[in-house]
C-alpha positions as CSV (number, residue, x, y, z in Angstrom):
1,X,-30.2,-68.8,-31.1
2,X,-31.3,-69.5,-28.0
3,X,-28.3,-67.4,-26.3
4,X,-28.3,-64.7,-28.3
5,X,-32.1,-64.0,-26.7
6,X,-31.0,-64.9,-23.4
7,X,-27.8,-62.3,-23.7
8,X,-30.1,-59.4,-25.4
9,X,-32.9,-59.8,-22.1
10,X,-29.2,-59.8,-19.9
11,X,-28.5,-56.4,-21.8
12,X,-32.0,-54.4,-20.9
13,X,-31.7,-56.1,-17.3
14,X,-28.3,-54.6,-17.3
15,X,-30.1,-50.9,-17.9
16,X,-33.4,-51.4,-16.8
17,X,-32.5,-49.8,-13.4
18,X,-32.2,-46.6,-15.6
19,X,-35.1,-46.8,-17.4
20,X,-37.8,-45.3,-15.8
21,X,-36.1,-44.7,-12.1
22,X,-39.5,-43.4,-10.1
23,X,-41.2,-46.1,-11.5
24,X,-40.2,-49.6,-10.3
25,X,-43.2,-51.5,-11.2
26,X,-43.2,-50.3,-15.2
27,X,-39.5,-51.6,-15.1
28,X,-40.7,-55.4,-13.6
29,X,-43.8,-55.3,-16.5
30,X,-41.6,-54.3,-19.1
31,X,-38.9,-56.7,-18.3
32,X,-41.4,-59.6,-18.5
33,X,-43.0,-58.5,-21.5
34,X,-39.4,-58.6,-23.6
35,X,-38.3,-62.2,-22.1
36,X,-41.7,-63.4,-23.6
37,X,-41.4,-61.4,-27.1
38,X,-37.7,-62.6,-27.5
39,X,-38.7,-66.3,-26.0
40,X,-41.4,-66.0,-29.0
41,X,-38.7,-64.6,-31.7
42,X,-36.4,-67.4,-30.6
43,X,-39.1,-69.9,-31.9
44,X,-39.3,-68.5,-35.2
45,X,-37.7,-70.2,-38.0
46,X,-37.2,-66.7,-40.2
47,X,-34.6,-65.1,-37.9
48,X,-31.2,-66.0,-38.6
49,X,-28.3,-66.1,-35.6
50,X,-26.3,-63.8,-37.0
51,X,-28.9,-61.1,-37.3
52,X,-29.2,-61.8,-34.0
53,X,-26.1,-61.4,-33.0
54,X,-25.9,-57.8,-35.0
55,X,-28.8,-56.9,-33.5
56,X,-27.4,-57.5,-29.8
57,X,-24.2,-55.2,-30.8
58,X,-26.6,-53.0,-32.0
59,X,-28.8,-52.7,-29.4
60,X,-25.6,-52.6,-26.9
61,X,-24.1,-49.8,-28.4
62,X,-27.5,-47.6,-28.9
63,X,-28.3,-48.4,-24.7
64,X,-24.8,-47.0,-23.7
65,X,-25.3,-44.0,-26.0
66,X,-28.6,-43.3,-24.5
67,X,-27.8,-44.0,-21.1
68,X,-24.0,-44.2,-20.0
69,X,-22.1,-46.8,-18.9
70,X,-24.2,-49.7,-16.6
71,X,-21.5,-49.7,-14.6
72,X,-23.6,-48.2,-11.7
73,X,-26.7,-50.4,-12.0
74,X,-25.9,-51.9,-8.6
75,X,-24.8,-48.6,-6.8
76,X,-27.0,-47.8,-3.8
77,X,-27.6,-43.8,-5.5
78,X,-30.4,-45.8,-7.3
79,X,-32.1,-47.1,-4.5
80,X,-32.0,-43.8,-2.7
81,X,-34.5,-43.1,-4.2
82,X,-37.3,-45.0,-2.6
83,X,-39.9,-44.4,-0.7
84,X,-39.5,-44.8,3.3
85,X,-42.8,-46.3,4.7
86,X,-41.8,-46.1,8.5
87,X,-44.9,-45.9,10.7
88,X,-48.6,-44.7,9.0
89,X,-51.6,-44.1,10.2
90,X,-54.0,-46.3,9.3
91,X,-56.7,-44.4,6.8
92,X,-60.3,-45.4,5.9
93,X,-62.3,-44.4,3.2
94,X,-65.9,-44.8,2.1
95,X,-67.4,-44.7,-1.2
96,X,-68.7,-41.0,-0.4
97,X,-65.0,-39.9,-0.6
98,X,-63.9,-41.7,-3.8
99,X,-65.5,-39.4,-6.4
100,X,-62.7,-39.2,-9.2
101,X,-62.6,-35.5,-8.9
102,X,-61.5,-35.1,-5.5
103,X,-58.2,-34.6,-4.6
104,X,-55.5,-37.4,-4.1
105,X,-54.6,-37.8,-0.3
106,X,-52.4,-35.1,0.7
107,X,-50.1,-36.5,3.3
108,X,-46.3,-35.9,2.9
109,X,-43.9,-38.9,2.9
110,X,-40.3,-38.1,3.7
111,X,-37.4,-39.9,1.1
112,X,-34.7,-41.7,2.6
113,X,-31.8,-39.1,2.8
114,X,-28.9,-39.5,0.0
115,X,-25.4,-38.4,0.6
116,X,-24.5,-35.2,-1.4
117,X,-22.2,-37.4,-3.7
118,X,-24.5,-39.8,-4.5
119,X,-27.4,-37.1,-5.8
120,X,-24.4,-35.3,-7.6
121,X,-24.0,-39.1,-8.9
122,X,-27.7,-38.5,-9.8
123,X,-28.1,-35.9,-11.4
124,X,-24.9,-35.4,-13.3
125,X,-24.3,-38.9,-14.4
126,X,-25.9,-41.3,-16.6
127,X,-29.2,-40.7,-15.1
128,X,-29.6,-37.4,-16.2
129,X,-31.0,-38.3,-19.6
130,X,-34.0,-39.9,-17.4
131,X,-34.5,-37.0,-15.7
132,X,-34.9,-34.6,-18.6
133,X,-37.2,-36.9,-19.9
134,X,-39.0,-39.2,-17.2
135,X,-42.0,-39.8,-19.1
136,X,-41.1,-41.7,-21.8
137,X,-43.6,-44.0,-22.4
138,X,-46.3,-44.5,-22.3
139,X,-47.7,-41.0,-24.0
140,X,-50.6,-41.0,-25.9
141,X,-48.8,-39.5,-28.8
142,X,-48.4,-43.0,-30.8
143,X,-48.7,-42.7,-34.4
144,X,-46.0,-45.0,-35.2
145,X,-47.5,-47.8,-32.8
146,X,-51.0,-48.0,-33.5
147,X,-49.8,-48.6,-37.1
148,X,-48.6,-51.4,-36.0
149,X,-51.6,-52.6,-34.5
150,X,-53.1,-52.3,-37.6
151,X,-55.4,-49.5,-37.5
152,X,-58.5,-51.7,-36.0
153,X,-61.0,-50.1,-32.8
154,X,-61.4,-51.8,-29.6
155,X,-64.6,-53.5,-30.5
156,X,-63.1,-55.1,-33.4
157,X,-60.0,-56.2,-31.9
158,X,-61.8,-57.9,-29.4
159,X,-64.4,-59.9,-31.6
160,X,-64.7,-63.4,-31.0
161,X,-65.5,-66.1,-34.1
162,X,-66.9,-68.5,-32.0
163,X,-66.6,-71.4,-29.2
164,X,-63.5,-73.6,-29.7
165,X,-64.2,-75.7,-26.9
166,X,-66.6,-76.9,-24.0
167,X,-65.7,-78.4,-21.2
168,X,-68.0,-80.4,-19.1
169,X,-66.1,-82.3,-16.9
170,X,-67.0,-80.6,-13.4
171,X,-70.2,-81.6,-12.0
172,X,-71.1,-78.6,-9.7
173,X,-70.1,-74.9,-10.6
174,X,-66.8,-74.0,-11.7
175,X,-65.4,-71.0,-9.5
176,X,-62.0,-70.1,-10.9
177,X,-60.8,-70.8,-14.2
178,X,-57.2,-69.8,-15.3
179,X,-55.1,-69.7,-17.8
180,X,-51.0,-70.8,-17.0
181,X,-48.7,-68.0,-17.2
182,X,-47.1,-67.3,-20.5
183,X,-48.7,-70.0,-21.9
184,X,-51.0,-70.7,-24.4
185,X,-52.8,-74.1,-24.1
186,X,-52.8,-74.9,-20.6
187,X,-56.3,-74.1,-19.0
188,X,-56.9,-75.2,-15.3
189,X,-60.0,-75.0,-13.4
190,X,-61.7,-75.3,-9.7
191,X,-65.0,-76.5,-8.7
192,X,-67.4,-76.7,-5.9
193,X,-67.6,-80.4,-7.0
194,X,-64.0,-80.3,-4.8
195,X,-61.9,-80.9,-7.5
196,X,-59.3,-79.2,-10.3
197,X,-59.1,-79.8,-13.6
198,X,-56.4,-79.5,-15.9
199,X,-56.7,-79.1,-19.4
200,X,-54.9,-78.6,-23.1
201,X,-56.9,-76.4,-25.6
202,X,-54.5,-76.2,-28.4
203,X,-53.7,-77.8,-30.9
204,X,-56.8,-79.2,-31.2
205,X,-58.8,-82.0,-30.2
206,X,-59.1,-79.6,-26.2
207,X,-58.7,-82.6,-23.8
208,X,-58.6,-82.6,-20.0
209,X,-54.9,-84.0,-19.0
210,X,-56.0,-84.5,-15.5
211,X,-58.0,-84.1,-12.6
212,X,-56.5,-83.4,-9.5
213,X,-58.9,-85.0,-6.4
214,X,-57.7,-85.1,-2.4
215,X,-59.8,-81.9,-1.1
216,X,-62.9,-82.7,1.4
217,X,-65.2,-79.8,0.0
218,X,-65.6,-77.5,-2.5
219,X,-62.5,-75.9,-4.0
220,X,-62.9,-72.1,-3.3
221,X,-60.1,-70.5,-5.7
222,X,-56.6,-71.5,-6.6
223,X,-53.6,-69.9,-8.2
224,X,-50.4,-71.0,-10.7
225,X,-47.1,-71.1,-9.6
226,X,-44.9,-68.2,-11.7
227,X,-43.2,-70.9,-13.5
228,X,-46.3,-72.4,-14.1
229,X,-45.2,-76.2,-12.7
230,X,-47.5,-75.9,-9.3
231,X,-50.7,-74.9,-8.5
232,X,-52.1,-73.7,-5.2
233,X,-55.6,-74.1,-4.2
234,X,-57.8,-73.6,-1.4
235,X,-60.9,-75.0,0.0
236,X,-63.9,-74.9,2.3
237,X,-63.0,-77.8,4.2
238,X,-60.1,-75.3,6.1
239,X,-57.1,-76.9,3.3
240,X,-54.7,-75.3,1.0
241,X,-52.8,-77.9,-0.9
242,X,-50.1,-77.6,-3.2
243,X,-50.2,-79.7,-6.6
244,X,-47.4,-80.9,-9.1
245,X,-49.0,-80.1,-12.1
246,X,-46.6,-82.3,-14.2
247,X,-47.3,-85.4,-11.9
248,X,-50.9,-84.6,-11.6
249,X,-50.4,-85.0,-7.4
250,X,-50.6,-83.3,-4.0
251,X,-46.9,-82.3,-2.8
252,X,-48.5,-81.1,0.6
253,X,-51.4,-80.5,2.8
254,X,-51.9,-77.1,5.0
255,X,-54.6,-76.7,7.5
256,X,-56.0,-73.4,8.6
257,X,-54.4,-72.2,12.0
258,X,-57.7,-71.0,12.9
259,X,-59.8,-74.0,11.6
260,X,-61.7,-71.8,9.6
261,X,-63.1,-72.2,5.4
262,X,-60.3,-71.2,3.2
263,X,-62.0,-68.6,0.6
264,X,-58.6,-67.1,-1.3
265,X,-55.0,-67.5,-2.0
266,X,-52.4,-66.1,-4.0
267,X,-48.7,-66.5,-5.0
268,X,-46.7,-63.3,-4.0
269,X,-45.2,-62.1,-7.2
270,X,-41.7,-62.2,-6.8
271,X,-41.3,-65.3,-4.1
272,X,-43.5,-68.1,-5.3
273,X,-42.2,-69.5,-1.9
274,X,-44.1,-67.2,-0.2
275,X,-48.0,-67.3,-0.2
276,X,-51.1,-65.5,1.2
277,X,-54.5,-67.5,2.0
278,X,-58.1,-65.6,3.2
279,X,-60.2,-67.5,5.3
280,X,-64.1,-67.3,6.8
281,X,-62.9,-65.4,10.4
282,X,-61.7,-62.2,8.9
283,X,-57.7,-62.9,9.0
284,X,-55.2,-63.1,6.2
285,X,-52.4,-65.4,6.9
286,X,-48.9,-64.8,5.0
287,X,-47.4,-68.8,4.4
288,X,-44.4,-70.2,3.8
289,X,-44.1,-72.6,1.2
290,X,-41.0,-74.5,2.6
291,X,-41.9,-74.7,6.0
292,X,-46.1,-74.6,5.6
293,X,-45.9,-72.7,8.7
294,X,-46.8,-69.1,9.1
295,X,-44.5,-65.9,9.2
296,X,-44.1,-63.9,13.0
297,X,-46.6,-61.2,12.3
298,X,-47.8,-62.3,9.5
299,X,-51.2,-61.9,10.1
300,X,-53.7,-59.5,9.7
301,X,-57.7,-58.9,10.3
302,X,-60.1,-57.3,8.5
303,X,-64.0,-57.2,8.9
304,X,-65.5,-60.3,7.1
305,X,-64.7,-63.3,5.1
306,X,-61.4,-62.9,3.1
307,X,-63.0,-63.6,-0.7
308,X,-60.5,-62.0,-2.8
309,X,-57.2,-60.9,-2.8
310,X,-54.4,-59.2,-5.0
311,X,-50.7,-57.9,-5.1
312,X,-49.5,-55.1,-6.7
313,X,-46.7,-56.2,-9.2
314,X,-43.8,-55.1,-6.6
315,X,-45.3,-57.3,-3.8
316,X,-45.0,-54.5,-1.6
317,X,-48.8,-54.2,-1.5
318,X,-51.5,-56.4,-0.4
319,X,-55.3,-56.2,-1.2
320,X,-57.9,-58.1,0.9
321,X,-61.7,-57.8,-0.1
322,X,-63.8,-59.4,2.4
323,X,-67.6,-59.8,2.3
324,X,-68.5,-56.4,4.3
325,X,-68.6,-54.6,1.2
326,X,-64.3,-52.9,2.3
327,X,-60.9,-53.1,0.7
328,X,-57.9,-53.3,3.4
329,X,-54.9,-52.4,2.1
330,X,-51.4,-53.8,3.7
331,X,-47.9,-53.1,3.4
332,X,-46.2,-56.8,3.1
333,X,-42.5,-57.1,3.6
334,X,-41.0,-59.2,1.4
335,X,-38.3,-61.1,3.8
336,X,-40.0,-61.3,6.6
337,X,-43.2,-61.6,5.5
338,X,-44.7,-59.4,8.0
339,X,-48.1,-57.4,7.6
340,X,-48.5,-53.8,8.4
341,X,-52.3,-53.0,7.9
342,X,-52.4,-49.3,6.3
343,X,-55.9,-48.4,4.8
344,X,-59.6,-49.5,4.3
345,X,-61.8,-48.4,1.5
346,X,-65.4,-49.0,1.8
347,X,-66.7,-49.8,-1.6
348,X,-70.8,-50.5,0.0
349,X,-71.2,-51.5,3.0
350,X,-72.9,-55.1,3.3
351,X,-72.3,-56.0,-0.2
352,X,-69.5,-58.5,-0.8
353,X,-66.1,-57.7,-2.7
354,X,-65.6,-60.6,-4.8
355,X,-62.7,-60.3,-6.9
356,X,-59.4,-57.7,-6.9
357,X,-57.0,-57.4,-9.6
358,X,-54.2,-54.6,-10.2
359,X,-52.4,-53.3,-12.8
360,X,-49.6,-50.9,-13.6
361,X,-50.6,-49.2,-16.9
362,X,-52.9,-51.0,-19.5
363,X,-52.7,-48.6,-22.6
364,X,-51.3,-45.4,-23.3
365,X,-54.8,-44.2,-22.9
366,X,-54.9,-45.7,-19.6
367,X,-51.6,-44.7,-18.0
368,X,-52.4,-44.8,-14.1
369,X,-51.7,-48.1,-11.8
370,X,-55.3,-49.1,-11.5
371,X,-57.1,-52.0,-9.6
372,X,-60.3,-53.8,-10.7
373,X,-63.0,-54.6,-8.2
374,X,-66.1,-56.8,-8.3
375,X,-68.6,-55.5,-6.1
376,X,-72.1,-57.2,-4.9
377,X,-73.8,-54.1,-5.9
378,X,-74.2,-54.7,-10.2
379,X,-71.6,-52.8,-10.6
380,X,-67.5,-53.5,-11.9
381,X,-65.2,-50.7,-10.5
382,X,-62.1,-49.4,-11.7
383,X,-60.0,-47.5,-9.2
384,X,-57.2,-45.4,-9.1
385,X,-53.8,-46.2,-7.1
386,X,-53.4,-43.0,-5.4
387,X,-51.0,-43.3,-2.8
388,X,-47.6,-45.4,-1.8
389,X,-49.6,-47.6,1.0
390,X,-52.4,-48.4,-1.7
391,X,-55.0,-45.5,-0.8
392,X,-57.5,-46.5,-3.7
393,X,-59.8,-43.2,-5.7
394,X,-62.9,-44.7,-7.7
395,X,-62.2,-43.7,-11.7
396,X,-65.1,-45.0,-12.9
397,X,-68.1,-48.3,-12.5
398,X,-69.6,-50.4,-15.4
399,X,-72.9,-51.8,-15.0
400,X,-73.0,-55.7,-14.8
401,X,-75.6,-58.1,-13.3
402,X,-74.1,-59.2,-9.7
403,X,-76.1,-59.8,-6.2
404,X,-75.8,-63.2,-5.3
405,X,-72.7,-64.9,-7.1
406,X,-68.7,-64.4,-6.7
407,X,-68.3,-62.8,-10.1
408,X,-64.5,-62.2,-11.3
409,X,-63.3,-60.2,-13.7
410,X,-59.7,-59.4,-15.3
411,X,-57.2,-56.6,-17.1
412,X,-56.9,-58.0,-20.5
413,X,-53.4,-59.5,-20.6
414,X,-51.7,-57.8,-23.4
415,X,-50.8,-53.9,-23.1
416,X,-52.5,-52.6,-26.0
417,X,-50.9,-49.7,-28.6
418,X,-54.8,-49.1,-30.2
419,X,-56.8,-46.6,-28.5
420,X,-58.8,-47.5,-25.8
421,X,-58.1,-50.5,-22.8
422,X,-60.3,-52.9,-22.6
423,X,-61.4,-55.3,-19.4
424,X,-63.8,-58.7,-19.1
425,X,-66.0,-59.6,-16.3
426,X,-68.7,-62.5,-16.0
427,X,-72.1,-61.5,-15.2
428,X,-75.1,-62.8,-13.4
429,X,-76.7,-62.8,-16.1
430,X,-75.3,-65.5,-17.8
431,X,-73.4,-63.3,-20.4
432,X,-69.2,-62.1,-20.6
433,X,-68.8,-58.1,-21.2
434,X,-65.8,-56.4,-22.5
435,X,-65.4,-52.8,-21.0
436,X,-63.4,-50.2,-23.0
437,X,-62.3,-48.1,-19.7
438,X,-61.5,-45.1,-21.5
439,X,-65.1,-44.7,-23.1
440,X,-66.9,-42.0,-21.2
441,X,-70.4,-43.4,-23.1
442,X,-71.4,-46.6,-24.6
443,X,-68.4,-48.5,-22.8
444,X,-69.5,-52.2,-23.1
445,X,-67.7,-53.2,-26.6
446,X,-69.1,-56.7,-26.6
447,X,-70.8,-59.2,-24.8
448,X,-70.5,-62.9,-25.1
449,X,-73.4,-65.4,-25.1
450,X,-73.5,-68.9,-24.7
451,X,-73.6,-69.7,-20.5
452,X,-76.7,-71.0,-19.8
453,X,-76.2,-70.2,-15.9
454,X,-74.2,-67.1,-14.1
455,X,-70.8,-66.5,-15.4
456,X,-68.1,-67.4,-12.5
457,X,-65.2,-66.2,-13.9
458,X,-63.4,-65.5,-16.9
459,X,-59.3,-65.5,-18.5
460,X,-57.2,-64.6,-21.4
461,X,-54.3,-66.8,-22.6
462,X,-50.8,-64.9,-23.0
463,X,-51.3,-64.0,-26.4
464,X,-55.4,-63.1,-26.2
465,X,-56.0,-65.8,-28.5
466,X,-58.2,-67.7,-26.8
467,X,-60.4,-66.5,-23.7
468,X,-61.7,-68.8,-21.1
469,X,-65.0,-68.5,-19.0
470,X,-66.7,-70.8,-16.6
471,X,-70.3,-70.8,-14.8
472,X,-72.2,-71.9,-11.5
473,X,-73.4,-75.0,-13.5
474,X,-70.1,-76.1,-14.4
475,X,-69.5,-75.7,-17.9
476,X,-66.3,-73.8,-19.4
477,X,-66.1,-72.3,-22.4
478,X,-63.3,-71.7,-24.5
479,X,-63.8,-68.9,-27.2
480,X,-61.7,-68.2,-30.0
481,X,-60.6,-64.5,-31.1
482,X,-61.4,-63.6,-34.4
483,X,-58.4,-63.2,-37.0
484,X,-56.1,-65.4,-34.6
485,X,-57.7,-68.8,-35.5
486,X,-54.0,-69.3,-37.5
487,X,-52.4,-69.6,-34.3
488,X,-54.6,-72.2,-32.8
């Protein structure tokens, strides 16, 4: 059973290259999203092999009707299409300039040139289907798909039955708490107490499976490995240390090459063995894994402390928020790992960005690549991706409680067919809010209470089922989603 799954994701790989050609970060999400749902199917005990197998030939023969033969799914006609970045300016924007009703940046980027036979290639061949219709999904046409969900709002698909779990294990606040990729049980969290914790929250009795102890000083923020089997954290006592979460134990040691506090880190998306850590002198520093040393030009400054940091899915883009109240946006190259600094968006100056998360499309209400910002100003931001080099527009802001505290917030995980998209930020004010980001009024479709100190942080599983959150005196909280307790 297990092959047949593995030979139907080889099949869409095999045509995902013709499946939305200007958009190659909606091919990398989709991609993901069916290995999980067919990893899931595999499970299930109701599916028999040789539907399976029927369904592979059927699903075969309906791609090559709808897009050709996948013959050409290496050809270089396909990646003629990219963008050149060459040389840019460097732009900077301020909060005065991001009203959602101006106009997107109007510089001109030249293509790369393509032969005359390869655009004849193009647009006659099997990629002329795309063209005629390039914006397949998401549309916000879907009759068919919010059956499927099952008819329910926002606010009620996102109403929780209670607290499954508290951990207390962590005796000074909890900063980062995080759910392992694709997974449902595995929680792991940091603390200023200069430790991790790793813990199981289904099937029940929760239980922490380890703590992992070697750094000097409080653990700023960490990240999981895309396979999910290491962990990368950073610290204030100028570390970054890499953790075998299996074996519970430190596979290496880092120091800062500037001796400075190490504030952020993060995996890049598509080469875990390539990672980027934020420090207290205003320089991001692009790491490799193998070697723990630094790439040539790797480097880059911005104005403040580096406290939060994000890709876009590609990898191509870096954010850096530092505690100056700007964004910086960088162009990263991917083999050599060099840094080419490209924009900087002033979100207030003086008040500290805390937290930076992207995503390509959340809904089919919601259809723009988007990035989430947590601003020292009582205020969660959503902004609009409006240009290759990652030019950010402000959509919209959602009031929250945040002056003092590195709040976080997130994308909910799963891309939802209901109407309406909904995001989760903590809150100084000891409480968790959902945000329905297509709501012009009355956005806030819940709010969570049980913290009895400032919310730090706060993450989904893969399946929504359970939602983690974590606060400055250490406790972590694991709710449970109401009408999913079977799963649990």
């Amino acid at each position: 059973m297990a092959s047949v799954w593995q030979q139907v994701l080889a099949l869409d790989a095999k045509y995902n290259a013709y499946r939305t050609p200007n958009n190659p970060q909606f091919r990398t999400l989709y991609i993901r999203r069916r290995s999980q749902l067919l990893r899931e199917k595999a499970k299930s005990a109701e599916y028999d092999p040789a539907v399976r197998k029927d369904y592979l030939h059927l699903r075969a023969k309906i791609l090559a009707d709808r897009y050709g033969s996948p013959a050409f799914s290496d050809q270089g006609s396909i990646k003629s299409r990219s963008y050149s970045f060459g040389t840019r300016s460097i732009g900077k924007t301020n909060m005065d300039s991001l009203d959602p009703r101006s106009a997107v940046d109007g510089r001109k980027y030249h293509r790369r040139q393509a032969s005359i036979g390869s655009l004849k290639h193009i647009i006659e061949g099997p990629m002329k289907r795309i063209y005629d219709s390039i914006e397949v999904v998401p549309t916000k046409e879907a009759e068919a798909s919010r059956a499927m969900a099952g008819g329910k709002s926002i606010s009620e698909n996102y109403a929780f039955a209670g607290m499954h779990h508290i951990f207390d294990q962590h005796t000074a606040a909890v900063t980062s708490v995080k759910f392992a990729n694709d997974d449902k049980s595995r929680v792991a969290c940091s603390s200023m107490d200069g430790t991790l914790s790793i813990c199981q929250v289904i099937p029940p009795p929760a239980t922490v499976i380890c703590m992992l102890k070697g750094h000097k000083a409080g653990v700023a923020d960490f990240v999981w490995s895309l396979s999910s089997d290491l962990i990368l954290s950073v610290s204030y006592d100028g570390t970054a240390r890499l953790w075998n979460v299996a074996a519970g134990s430190c596979m290496r040691v880092l120091e800062d090459d500037m001796g400075g506090e190490l504030l952020s880190c993060l995996f890049h998306p598509l080469n875990n063995n390539m990672f980027v850590t934020g420090n207290n002198k205003a320089t991001v520093h692009v790491m490799n894994m193998s070697t723990g040393k630094g790439y040539k030009g790797g480097s880059g400054k911005v104005l403040g402390q580096v406290l939060s940091l994000a890709f876009d899915p590609t990898g191509r883009i870096l954010w850096a928020g530092d505690d100056k109240g700007s964004i910086h946006s960088f162009n990263v190259d991917v083999t050599t790992g060099r840094l080419v600094k490209t924009r900087r968006t002033t979100i207030c100056e003086g008040h500290p960005v805390t937290c930076i998360s992207s995503r390509i499309w959340i809904s089919r209400e919601a259809r723009d690549p988007s990035v989430l910002v947590n601003c020292s100003i009582n205020s969660l931001c959503l902004f609009r991706i409006c240009t290759e080099d990652g030019g950010l527009q402000l959509k919209r802001t959602f009031h929250i409680k945040q002056k003092s505290y590195n709040i976080k917030s997130a994308f909910c995980p799963l891309m939802s067919f209901r109407q309406g998209a909904c995001v989760i930020s903590g809150s100084e004010d000891m409480c968790v809010y959902f945000f329905d980001i297509t709501k012009e009024k009355k956005a806030c479709v819940n709010k969570l209470l049980g913290h009895s100190a400032p919310v730090l942080d706060v993450s989904f599983n893969c399946d929504e089922s359970l939602l983690a959150s974590c606060d400055a005196q250490g406790m972590v909280i694991i709710w449970k989603r109401e009408g999913k307790q079977g799963v649990l």
